[in-house]
N, C-alpha and C positions, 0 to 999 in steps of 0.2 A: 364322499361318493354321491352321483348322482340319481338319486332313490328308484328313476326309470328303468336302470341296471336293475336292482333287484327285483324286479316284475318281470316275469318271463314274456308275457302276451306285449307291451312294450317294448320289452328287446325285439321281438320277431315283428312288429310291423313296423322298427326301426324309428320310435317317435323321440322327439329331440325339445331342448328346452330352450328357450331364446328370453333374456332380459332384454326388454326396451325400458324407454322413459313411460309409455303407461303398465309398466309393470311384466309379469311372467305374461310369454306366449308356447303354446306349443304344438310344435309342426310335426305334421303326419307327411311326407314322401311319397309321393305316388308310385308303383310299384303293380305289374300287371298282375301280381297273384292277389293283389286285393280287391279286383274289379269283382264284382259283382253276377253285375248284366253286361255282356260283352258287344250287344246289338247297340249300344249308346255309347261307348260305354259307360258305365258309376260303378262307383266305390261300393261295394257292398255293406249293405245296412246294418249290420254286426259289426262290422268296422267301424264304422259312423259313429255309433253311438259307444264302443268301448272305448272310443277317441276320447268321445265327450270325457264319459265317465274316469277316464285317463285325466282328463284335462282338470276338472273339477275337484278329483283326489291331490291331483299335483299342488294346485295354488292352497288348497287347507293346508298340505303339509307346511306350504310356505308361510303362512299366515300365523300357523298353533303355534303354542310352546309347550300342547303337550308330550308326554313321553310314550303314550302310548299310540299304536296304529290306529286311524281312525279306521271302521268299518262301515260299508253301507249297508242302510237301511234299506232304500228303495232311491229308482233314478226313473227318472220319465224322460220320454224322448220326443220332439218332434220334428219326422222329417219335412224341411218346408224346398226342396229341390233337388235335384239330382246331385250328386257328387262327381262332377266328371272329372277323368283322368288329368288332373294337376294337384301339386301342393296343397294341403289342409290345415291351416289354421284354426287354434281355438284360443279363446279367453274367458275365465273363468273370473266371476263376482262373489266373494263371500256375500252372504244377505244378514246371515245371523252367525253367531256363533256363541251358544250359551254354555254352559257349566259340560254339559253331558252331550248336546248335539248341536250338529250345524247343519245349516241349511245354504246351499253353493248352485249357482245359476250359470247355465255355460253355453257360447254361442259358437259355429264354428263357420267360417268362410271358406275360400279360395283366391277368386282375385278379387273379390271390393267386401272388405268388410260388413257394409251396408247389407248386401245381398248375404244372408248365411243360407247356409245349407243345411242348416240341423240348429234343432238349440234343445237344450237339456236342463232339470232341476233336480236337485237330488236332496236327501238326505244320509246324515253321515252321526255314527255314535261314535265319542270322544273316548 
């Protein structure tokens, strides 16, 4: 089963999981009930960032072997541009992964990777 199913906030902003050759991506749908500010419009910044934080949970699960759910600690957020109404990509870096906690780095685009729109770091108990 794909672990996205069981998070409800996941289901409901319909985010999806894509294998490439550089590993897990996952895609946020743009969808008008997410907009934000509708004068631009962007994705609304709660969005953005439980994407990240989506995004960054998803690749630990991928990465551990272990049996328990990781939980966060704490996630930082920076937004560095709007999110306008298209497709949301993220990928997420393990940094660390010790005994008890990890530490998980997460960028998120739209159309150029290069340009993100958000990047995120978190921490996560094992």
């Amino acid at each position: 089963m794909n672990p996205l199913e069981a998070i409800p906030y996941a289901r409901f902003l319909g985010v999806k999981i894509e294998e490439t050759d550089d590993g897990l991506v996952c895609v946020l749908p743009f969808r008008q009930e997410i907009v934000g500010n509708a004068n631009l419009p962007a994705i609304h910044g709660g969005v953005v960032g439980a994407f990240l934080e989506l995004t960054a949970f998803m690749q630990l699960l991928a990465e551990s072997e272990g049996e328990r759910i990781p939980k966060s600690i704490n996630f930082n957020i920076d937004y560095l541009r709007p999110a306008g109404p298209h497709e949301t990509r993220g990928r997420a870096e393990l940094v660390k992964h010790g005994r008890r906690i990890a530490n998980v780095r997460v960028l998120a685009w739209q159309t150029d990777p290069n340009k993100p729109v958000a990047a995120g770091i978190g921490n996560f108990l094992l």
